[in-house]
C-alpha positions in Angstrom: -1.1 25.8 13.4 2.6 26.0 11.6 5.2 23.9 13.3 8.7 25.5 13.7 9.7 23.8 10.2 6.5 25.6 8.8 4.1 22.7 7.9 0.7 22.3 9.6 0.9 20.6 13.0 -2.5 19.4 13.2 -2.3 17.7 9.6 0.8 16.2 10.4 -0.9 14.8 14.2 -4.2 13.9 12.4 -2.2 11.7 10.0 0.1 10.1 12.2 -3.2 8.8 14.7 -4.7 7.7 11.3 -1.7 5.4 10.8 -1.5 4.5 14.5 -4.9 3.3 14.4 -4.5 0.9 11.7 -1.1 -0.3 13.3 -3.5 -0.9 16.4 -6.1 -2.8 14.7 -3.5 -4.8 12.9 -1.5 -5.9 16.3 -4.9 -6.9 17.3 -5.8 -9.1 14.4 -2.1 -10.5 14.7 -2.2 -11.7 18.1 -5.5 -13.1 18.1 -4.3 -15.1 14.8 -7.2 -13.5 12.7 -5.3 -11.3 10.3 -4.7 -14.1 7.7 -8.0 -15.2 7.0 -9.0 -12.8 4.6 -10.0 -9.2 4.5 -10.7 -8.8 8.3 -14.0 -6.5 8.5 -12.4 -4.4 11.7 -9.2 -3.6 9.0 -11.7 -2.9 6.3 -13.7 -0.4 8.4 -10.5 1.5 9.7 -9.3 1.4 5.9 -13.1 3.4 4.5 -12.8 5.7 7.6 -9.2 6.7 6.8 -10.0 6.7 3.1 -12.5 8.7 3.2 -11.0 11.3 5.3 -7.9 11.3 3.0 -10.0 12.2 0.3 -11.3 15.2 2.2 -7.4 16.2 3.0 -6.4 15.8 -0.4 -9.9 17.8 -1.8 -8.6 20.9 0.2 -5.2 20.8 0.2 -3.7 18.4 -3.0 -1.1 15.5 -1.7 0.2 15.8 1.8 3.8 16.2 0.7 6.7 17.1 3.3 6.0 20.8 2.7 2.5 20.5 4.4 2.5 17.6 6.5 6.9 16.7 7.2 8.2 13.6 6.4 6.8 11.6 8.8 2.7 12.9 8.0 3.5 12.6 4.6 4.7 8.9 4.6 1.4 8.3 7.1 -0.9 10.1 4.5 0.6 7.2 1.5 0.5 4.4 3.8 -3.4 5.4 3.9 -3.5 5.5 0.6 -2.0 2.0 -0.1 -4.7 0.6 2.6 -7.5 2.3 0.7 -7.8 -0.7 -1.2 -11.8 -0.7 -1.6 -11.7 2.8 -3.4 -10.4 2.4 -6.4 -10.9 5.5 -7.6 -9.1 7.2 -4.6 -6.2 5.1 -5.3 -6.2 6.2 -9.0 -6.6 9.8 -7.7 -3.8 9.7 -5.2 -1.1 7.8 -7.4 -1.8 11.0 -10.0 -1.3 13.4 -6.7 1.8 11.3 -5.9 3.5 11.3 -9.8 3.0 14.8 -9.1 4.0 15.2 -6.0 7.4 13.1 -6.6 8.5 15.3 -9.8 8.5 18.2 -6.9 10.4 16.4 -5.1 7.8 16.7 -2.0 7.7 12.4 -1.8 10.5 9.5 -2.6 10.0 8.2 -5.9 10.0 5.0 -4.1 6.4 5.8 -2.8 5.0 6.1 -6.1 6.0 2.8 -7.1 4.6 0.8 -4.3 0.9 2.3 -5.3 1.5 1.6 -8.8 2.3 -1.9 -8.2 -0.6 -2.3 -5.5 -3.2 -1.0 -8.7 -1.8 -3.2 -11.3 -2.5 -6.3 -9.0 -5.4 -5.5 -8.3 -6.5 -5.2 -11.9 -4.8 -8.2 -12.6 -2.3 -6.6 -14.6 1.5 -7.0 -14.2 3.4 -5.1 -11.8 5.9 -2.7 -12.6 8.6 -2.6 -9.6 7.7 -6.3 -7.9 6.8 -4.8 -4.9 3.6 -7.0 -4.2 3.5 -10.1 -3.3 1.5 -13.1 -2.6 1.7 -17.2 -2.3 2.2 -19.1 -5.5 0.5 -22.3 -6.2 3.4 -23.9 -5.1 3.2 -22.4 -1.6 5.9 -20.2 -1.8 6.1 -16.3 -1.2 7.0 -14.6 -4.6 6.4 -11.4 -6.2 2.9 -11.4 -8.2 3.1 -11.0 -12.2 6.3 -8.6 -13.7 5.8 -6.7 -16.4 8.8 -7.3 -18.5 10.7 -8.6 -15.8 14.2 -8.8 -17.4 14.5 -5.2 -16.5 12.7 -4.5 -13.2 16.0 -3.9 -11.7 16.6 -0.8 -14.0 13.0 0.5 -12.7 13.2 -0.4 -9.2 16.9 1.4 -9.5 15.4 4.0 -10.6 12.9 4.6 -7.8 15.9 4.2 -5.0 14.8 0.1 -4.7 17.3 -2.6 -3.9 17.3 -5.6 -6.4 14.1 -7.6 -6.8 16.5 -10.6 -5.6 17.2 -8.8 -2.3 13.7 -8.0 -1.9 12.7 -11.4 -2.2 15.0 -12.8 0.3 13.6 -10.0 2.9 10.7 -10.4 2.6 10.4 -14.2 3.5 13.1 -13.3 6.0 10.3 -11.1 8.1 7.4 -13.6 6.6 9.4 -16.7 8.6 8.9 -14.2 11.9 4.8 -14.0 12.0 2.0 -16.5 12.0 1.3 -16.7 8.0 0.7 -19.6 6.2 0.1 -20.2 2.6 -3.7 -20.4 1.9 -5.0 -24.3 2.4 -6.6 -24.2 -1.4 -4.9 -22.3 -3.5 -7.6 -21.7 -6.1 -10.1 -20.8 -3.3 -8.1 -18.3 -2.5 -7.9 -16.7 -6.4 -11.5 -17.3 -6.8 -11.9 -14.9 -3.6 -9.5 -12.4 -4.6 -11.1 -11.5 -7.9 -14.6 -12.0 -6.3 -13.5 -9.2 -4.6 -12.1 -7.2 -6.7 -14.8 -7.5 -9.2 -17.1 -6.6 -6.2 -15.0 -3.2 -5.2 -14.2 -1.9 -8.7 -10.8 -3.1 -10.1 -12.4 -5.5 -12.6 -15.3 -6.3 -14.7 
């Protein structure tokens, strides 16, 4: 069914439960304290299930752009993307769906950086826009690895991003209001991360 604006209604609703069920699960984890130790398996299974019926969305009808889903299924649809994390090869798929999609000018630029950034981490290769982040070694809250970092203002400018300064300064501004802590062994924590990302896919 076409709403008044013409996009598909139930797309657009299917998405938007999608998204509410992962916000769900994550309020959950978050009150019970559980959401920073690590991949929680509930957040994992919600991720697969909504991955996988991405995949079949995209299979029949390409990205889920403003055209076919509005604004607000189309931002659900890449913030399912982004959790896909297991799937690398859906990711790949949907940043190519996304370049696309941006160039029509059916998604913010902005969109497609964030996914870009999310699959250079986890290839362990540096990010583009410094849009992920993670604890150093030190225990602070910082960007992960910049590729050519001297001008990542010019890129994240170009995308419709504040300065990487200003983003910095948010983000441990809403980091200071929850529960997280910085991991109590550092290099425990690295070892895991490419453990798992070796296990999923990104790396060899």
């Amino acid at each position: 069914m076409l709403s008044s604006t013409g996009y598909s209604e139930g797309l657009h609703d299917e998405l938007l439960a999608m998204r509410a069920e992962d916000e769900r699960v994550r309020l959950e984890l978050t009150v019970d304290g559980s959401l920073y130790e690590g991949y929680h398996p509930r957040t994992a299974d919600v991720h697969r299930r909504n991955g996988a019926r991405l995949l079949e969305i995209i299979n029949e009808h390409g990205w889920t752009g403003k055209s076919l889903v509005g604004e607000e299924g189309a931002e659900a649809a890449w913030i399912i993307a982004q959790h896909a994390i297991s799937d690398p090869a859906l990711q790949h798929r949907c940043l190519t769906l996304i370049e696309e999609a941006v160039r029509k000018g059916e998604i913010p630029a902005w969109q497609m950086a964030y996914l870009t950034d999310r699959i250079c981490v986890f290839e362990g290769r540096g990010q583009v826009y410094g849009l992920q982040f993670d604890w150093d070694e030190a225990g602070e809250m910082n960007p992960c690895e910049i590729e050519d970092i001297e001008n990542v203002d010019e890129r994240r400018r170009s995308v419709g991003l504040p300065p990487l300064a200003e983003s910095v300064r948010r983000h441990r501004e809403e980091l200071a209001q929850t529960n997280e802590r910085p991991p109590r062994d550092w290099h425990a924590r690295q070892l895991e991360i490419q453990e798992w990302a070796r296990s999923v896919g990104w790396r060899k």
